[in-house]
MIGU-866265 format. One record per atom (N, C-alpha, C): residue number from 1; residue in one letter; atom name; x, y, z. Coordinates in Angstrom, 3 decimals, always signed. Layout:
{NUM; A; CA; {X; Y; Z}}
...
// end
This chain:
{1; X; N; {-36.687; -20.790; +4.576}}
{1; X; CA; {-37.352; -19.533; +4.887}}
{1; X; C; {-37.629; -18.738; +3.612}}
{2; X; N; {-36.620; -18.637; +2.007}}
{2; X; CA; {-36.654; -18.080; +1.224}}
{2; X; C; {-37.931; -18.462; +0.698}}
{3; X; N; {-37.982; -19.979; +0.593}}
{3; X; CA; {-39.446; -20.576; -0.108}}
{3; X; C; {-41.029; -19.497; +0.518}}
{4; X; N; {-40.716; -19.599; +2.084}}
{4; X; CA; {-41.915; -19.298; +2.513}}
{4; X; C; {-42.130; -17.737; +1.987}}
{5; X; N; {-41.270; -16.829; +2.770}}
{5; X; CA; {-41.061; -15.844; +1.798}}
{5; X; C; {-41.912; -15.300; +0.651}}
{6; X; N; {-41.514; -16.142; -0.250}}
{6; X; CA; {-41.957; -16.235; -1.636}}
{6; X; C; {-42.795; -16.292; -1.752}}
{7; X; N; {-43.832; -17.263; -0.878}}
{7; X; CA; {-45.091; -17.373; -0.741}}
{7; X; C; {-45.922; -16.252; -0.828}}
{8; X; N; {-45.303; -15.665; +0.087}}
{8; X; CA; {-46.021; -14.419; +0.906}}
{8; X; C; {-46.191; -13.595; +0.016}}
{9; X; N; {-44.926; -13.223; -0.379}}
{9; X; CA; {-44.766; -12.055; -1.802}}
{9; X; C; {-45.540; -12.301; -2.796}}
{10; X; N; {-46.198; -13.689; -3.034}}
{10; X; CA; {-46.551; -13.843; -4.642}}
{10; X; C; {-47.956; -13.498; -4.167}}
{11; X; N; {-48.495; -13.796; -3.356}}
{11; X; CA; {-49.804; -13.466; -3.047}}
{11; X; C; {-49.933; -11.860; -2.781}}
{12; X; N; {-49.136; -11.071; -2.409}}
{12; X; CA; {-48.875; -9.394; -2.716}}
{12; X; C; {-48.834; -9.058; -3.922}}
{13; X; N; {-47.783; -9.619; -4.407}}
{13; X; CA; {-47.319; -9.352; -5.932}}
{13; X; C; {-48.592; -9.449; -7.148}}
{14; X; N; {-49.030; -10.948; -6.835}}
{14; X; CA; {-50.136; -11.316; -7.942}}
{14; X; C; {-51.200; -10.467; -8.114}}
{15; X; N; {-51.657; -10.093; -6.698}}
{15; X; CA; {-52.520; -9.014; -6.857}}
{15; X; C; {-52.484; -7.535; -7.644}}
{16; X; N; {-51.188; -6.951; -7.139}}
{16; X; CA; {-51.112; -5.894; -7.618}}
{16; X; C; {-50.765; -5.954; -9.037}}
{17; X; N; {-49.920; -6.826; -9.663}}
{17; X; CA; {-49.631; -7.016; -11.047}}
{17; X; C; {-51.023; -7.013; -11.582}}
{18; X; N; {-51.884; -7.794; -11.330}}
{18; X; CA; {-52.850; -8.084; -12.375}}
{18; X; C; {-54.006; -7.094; -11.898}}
{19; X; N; {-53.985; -5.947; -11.013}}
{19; X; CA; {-54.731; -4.797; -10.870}}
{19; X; C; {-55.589; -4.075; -12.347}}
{20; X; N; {-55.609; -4.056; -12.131}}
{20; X; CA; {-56.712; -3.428; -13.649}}
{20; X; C; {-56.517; -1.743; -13.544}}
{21; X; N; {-56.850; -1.447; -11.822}}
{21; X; CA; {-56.800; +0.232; -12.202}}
{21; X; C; {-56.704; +0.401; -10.369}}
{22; X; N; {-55.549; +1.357; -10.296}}
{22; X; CA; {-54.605; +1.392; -8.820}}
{22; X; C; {-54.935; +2.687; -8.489}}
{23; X; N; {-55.852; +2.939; -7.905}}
{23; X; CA; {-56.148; +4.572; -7.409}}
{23; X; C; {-54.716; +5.203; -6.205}}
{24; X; N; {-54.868; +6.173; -6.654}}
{24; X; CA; {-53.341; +6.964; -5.808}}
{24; X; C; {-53.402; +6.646; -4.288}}
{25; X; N; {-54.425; +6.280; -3.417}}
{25; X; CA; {-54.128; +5.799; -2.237}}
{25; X; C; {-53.973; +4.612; -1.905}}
{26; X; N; {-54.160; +3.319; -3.182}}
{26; X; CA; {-53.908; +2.217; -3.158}}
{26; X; C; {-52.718; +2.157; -3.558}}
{27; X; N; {-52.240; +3.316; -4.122}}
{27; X; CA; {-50.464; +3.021; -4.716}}
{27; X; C; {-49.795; +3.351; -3.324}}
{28; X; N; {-50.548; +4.155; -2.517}}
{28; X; CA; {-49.106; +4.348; -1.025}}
{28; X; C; {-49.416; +3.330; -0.159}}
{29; X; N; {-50.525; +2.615; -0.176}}
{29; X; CA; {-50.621; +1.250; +0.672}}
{29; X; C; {-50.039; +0.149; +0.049}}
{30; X; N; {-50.012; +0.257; -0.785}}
{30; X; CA; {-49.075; -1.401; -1.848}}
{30; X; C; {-47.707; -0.871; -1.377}}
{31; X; N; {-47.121; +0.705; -1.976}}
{31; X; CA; {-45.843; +1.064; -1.442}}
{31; X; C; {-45.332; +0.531; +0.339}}
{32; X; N; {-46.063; +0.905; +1.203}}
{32; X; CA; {-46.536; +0.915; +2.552}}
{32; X; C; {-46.019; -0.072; +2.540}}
{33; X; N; {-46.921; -1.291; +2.118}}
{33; X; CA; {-47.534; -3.064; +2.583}}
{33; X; C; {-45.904; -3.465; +2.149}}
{34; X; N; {-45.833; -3.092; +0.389}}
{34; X; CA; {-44.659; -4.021; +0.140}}
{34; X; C; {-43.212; -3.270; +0.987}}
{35; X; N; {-43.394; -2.445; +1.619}}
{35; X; CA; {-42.121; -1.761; +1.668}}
{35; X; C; {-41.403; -2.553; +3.623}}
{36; X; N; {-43.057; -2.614; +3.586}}
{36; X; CA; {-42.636; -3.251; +5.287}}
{36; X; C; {-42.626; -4.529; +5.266}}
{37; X; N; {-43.171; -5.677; +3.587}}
{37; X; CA; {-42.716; -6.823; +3.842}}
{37; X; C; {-41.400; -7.016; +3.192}}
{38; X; N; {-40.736; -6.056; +2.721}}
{38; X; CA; {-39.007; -6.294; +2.742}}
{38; X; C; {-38.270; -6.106; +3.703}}
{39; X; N; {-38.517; -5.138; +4.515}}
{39; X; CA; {-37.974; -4.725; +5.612}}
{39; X; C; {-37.894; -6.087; +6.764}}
{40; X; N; {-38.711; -6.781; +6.499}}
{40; X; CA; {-39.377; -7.650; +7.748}}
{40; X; C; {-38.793; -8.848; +6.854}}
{41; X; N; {-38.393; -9.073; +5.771}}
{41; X; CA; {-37.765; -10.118; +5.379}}
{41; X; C; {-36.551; -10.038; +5.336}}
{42; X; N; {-36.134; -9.388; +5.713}}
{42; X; CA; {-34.347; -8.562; +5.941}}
{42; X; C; {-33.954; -9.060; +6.713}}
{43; X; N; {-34.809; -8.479; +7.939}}
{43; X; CA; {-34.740; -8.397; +9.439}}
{43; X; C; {-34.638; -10.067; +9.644}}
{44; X; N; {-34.853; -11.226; +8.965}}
{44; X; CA; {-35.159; -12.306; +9.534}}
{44; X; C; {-33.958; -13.039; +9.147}}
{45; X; N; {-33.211; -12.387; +8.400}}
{45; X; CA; {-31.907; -13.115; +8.316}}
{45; X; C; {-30.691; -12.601; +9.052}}
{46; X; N; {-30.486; -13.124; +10.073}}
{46; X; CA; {-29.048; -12.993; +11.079}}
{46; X; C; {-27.524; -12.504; +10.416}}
{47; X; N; {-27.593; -11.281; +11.027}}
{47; X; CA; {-26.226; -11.070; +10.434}}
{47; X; C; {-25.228; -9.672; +11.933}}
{48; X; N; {-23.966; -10.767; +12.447}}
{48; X; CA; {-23.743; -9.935; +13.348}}
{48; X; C; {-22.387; -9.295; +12.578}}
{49; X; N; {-22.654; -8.105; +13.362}}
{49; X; CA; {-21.534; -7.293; +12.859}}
{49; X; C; {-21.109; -6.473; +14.602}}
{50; X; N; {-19.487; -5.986; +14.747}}
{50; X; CA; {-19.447; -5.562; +15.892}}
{50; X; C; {-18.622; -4.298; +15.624}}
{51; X; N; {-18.660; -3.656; +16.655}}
{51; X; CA; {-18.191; -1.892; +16.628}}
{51; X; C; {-16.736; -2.047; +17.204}}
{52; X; N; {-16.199; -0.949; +17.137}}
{52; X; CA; {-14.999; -0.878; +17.586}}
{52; X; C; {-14.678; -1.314; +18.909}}
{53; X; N; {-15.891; -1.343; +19.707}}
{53; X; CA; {-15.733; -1.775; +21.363}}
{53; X; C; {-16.477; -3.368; +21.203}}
{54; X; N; {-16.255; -3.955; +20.187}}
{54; X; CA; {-16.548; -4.857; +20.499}}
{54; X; C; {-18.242; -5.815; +20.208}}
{55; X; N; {-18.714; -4.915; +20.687}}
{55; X; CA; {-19.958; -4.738; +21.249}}
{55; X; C; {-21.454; -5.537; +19.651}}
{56; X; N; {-22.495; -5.981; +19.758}}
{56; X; CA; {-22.505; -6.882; +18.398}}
{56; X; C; {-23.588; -5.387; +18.346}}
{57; X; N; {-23.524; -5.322; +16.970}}
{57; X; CA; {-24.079; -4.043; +16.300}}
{57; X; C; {-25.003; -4.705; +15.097}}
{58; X; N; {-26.553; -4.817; +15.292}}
{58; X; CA; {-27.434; -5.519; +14.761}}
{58; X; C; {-28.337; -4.464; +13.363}}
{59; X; N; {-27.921; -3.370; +13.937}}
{59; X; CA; {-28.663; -2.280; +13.085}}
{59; X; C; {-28.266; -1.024; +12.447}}
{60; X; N; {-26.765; -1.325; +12.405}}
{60; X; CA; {-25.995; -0.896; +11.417}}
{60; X; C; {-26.615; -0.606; +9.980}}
{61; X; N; {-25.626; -0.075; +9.008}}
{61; X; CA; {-26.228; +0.450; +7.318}}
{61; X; C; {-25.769; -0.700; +6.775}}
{62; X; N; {-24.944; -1.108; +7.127}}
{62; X; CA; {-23.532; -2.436; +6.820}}
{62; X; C; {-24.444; -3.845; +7.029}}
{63; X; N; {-24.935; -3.847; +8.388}}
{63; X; CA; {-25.772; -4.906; +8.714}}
{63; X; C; {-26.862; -5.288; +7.616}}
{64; X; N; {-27.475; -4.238; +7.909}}
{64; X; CA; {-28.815; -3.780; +6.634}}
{64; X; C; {-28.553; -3.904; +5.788}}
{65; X; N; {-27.696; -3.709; +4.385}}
{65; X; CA; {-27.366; -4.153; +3.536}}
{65; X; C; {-27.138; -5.446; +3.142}}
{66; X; N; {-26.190; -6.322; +4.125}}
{66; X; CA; {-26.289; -7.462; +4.300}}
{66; X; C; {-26.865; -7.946; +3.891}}
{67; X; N; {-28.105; -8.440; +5.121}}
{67; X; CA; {-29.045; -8.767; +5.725}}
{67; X; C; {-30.204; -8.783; +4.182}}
{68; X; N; {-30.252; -7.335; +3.068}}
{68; X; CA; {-31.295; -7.666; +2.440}}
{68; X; C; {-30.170; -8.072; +1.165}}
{69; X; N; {-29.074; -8.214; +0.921}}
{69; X; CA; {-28.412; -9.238; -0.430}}
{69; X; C; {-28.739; -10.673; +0.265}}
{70; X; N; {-28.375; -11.163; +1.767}}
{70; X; CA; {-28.905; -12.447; +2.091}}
{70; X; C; {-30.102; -12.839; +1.764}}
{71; X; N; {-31.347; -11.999; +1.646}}
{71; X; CA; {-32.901; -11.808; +1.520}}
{71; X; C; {-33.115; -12.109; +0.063}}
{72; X; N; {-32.176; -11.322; -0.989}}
{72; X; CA; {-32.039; -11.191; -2.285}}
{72; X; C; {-31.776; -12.893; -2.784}}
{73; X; N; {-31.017; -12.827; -2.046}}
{73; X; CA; {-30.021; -14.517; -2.821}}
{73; X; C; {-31.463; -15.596; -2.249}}
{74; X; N; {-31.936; -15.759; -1.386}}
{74; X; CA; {-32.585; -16.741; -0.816}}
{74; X; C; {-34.485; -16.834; -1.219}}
{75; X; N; {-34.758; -15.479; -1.114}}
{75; X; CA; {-36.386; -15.213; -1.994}}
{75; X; C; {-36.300; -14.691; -3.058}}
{76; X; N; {-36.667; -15.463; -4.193}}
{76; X; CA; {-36.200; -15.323; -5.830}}
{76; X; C; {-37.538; -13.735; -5.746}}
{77; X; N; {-38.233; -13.333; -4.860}}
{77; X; CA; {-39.181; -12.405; -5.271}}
{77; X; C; {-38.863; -10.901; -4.468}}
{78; X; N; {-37.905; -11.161; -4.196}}
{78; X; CA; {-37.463; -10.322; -3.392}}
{78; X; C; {-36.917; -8.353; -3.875}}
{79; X; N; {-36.307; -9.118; -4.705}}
{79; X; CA; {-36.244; -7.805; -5.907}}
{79; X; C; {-37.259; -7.446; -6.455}}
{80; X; N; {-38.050; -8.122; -6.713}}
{80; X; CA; {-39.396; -7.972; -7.429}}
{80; X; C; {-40.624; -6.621; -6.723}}
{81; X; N; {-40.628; -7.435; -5.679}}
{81; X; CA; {-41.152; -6.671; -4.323}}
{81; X; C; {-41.075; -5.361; -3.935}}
{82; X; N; {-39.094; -5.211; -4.321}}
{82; X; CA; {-39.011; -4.076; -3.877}}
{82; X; C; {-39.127; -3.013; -5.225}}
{83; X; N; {-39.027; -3.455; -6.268}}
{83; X; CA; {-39.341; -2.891; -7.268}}
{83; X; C; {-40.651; -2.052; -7.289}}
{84; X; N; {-41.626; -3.179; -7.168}}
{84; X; CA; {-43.174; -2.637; -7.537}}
{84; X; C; {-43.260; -2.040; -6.317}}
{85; X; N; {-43.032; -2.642; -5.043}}
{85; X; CA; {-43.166; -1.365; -4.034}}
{85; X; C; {-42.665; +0.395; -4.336}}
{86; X; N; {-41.114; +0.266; -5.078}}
{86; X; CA; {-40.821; +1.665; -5.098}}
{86; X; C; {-41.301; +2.149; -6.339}}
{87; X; N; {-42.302; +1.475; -7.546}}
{87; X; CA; {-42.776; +1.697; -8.226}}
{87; X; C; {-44.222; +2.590; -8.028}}
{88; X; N; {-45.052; +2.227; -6.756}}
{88; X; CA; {-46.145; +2.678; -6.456}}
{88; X; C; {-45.656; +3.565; -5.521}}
{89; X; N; {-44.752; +4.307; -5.524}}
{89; X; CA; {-44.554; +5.888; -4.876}}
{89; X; C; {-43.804; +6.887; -6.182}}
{90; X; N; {-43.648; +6.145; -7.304}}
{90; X; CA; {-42.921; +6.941; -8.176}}
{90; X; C; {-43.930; +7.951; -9.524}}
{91; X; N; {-43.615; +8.732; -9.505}}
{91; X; CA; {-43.661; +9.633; -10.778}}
{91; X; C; {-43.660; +8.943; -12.394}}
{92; X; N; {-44.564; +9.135; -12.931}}
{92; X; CA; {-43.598; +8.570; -14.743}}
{92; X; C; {-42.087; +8.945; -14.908}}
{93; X; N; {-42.095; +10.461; -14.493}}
{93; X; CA; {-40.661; +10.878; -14.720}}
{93; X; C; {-39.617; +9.931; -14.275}}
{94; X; N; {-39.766; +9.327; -13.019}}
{94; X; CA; {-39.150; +8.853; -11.551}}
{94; X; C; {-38.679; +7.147; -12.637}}
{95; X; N; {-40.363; +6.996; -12.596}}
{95; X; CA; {-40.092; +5.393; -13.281}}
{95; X; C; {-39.233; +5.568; -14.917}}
{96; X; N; {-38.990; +6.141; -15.362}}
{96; X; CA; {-37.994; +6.386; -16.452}}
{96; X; C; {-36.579; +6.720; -15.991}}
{97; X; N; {-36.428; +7.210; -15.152}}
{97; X; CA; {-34.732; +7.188; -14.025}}
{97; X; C; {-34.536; +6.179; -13.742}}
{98; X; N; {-35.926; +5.281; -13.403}}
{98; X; CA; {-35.560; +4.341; -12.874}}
{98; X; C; {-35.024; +3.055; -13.721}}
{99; X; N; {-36.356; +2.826; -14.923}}
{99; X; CA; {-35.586; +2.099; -15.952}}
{99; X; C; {-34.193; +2.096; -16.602}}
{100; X; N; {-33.470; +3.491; -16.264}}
{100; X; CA; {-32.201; +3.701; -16.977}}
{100; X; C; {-31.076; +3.379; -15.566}}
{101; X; N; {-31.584; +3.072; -14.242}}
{101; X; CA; {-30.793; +3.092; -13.312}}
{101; X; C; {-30.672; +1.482; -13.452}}
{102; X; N; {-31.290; +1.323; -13.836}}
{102; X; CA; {-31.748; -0.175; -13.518}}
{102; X; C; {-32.796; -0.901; -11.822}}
{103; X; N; {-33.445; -0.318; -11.597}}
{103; X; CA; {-34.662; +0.130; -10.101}}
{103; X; C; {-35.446; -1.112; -10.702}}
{104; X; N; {-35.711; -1.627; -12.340}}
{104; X; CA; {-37.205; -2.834; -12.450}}
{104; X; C; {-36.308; -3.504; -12.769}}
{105; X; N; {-35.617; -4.132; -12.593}}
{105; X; CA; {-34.685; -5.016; -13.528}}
{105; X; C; {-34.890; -6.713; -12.960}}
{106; X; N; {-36.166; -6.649; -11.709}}
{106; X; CA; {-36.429; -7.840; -11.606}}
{106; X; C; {-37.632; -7.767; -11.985}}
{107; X; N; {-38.473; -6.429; -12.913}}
{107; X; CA; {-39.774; -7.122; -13.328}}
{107; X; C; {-39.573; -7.134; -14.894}}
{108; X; N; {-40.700; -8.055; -15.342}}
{108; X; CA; {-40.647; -8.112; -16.859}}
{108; X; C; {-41.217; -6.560; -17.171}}
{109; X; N; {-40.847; -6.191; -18.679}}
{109; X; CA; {-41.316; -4.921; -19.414}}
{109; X; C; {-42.937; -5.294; -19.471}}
{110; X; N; {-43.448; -6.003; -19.229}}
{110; X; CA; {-44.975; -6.258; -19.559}}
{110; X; C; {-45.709; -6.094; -18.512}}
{111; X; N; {-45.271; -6.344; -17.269}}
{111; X; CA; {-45.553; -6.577; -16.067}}
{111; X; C; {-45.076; -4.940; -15.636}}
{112; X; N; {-44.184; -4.359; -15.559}}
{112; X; CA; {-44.121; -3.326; -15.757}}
{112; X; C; {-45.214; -1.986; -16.683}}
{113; X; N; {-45.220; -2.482; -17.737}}
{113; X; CA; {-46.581; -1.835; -18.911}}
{113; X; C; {-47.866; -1.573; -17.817}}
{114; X; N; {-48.031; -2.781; -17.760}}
{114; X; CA; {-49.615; -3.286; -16.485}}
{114; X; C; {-49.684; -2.257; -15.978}}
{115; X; N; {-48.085; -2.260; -14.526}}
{115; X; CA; {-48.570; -1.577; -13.719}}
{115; X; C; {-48.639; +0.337; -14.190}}
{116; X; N; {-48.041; +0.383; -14.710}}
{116; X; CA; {-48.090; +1.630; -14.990}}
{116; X; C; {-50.056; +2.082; -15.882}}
{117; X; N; {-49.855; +1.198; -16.605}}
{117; X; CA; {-51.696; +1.566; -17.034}}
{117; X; C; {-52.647; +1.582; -16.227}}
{118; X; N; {-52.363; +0.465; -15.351}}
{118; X; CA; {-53.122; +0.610; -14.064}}
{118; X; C; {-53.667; +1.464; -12.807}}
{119; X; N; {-51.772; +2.324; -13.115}}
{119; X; CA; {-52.001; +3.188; -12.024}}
{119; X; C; {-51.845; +4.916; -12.682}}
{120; X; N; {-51.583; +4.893; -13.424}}
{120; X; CA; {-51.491; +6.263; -13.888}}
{120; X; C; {-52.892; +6.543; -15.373}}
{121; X; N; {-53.139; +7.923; -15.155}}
{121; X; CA; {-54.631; +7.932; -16.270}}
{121; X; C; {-53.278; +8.251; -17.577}}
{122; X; N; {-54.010; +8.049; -18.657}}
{122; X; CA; {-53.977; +8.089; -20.109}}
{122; X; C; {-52.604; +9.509; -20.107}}
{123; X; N; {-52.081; +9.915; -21.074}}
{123; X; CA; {-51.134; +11.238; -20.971}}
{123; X; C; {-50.468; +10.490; -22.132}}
{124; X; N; {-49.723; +11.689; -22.578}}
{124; X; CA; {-48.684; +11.539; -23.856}}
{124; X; C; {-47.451; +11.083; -23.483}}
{125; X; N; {-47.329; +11.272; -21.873}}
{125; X; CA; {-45.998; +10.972; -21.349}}
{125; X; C; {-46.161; +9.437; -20.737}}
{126; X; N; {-47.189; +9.498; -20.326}}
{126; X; CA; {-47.371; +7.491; -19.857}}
{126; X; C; {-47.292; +7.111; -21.518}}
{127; X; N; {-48.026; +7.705; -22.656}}
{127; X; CA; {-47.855; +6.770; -23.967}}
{127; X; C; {-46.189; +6.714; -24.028}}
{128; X; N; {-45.776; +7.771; -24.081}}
{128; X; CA; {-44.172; +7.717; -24.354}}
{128; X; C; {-43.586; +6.595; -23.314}}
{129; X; N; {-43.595; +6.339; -22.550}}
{129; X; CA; {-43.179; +5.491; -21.652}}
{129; X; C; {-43.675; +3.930; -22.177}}
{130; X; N; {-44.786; +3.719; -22.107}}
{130; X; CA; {-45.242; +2.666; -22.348}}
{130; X; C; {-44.253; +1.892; -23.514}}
{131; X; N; {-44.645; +3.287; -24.841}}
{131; X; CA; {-43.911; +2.840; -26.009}}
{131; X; C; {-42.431; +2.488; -25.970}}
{132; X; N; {-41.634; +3.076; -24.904}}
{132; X; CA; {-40.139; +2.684; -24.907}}
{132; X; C; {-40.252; +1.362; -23.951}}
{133; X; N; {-40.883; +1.036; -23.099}}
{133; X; CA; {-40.887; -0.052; -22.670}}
{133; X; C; {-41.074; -1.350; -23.891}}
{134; X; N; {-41.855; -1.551; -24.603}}
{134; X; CA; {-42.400; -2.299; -26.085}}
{134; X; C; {-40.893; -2.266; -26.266}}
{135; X; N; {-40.110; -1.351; -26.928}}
{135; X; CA; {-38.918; -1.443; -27.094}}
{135; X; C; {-38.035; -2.412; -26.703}}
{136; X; N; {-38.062; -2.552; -25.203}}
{136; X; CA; {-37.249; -3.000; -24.885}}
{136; X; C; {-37.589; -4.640; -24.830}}
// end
C-alpha cells in the first residue's frame, strides 16, 4: 500500500515542486489537496485502540498519531507531503520557525528554495531566507 501511496504523492508533489510561480489560491488548494491526501493515507492503516469500557476507539488523538507514524514508516513521501502541504499555508516568517523546528526536514534545501520563489514575490525577507537556506 506504501508503494502505491507514493505513487500518488509523487504525481502531487512533482507538480508543485517544479511550479515556476504558485499564486495565493493555488497555495490553499495544494495546502487543501495535500492536506486531505495525508489524512486519507492515515486513515488506511488499521490501528485499534479501546477505551476504558472496552469499547474499540478508531478516532482517538492516540489512534491518529499512530495511524500517521504507520503512514510515515511505509510511504517514503509521506513527510514530504506533509511538509509542502503545511508549507503552502505558511508565512516566510512561519517557514523560518519552521526550518528551526524542524517542519521541512523531509524536503531538500533546494526543493525548498523552489518552492518558496515560486510562491512568494521578490522581498528582502524571502532574499534573507532564501540566503540562509544556501547555507544550509
Amino acid at each position: 500500500m506504501g508503494n502505491l501511496v507514493d505513487l500518488v504523492l509523487t504525481l502531487y508533489l512533482d507538480a508543485v515542486i517544479k511550479a515556476e510561480n504558485i499564486t495565493e489560491s493555488a497555495s490553499r488548494f495544494v495546502h487543501s489537496l495535500l492536506l486531505d491526501a495525508i489524512k486519507g493515507t492515515a486513515e488506511m492503516f488499521i490501528v485499534q485502540s479501546t477505551d476504558n469500557n472496552n469499547h474499540i476507539n478508531i478516532d482517538s488523538d492516540d489512534v491518529q498519531e499512530q495511524r500517521s507514524q504507520l503512514a510515515n514508516k511505509y510511504c517514503s513521501l509521506f513527510g514530504k507531503a506533509q511538509a509542502v502541504g503545511k508549507s503552502m499555508a505558511m508565512r516566510l516568517d512561519e517557514i523560518e520557525r519552521g526550518l528551526e523546528e524542524g517542519v521541512f526536514r523531509s524536503i531538500t534545501a533546494k526543493e525548498l528554495s523552489h518552492l518558496i520563489r515560486a510562491a512568494f514575490d521578490d522581498s528582502a525577507k524571502r532574499t534573507a531566507l532564501l540566503n540562509s537556506l544556501v547555507s544550509k
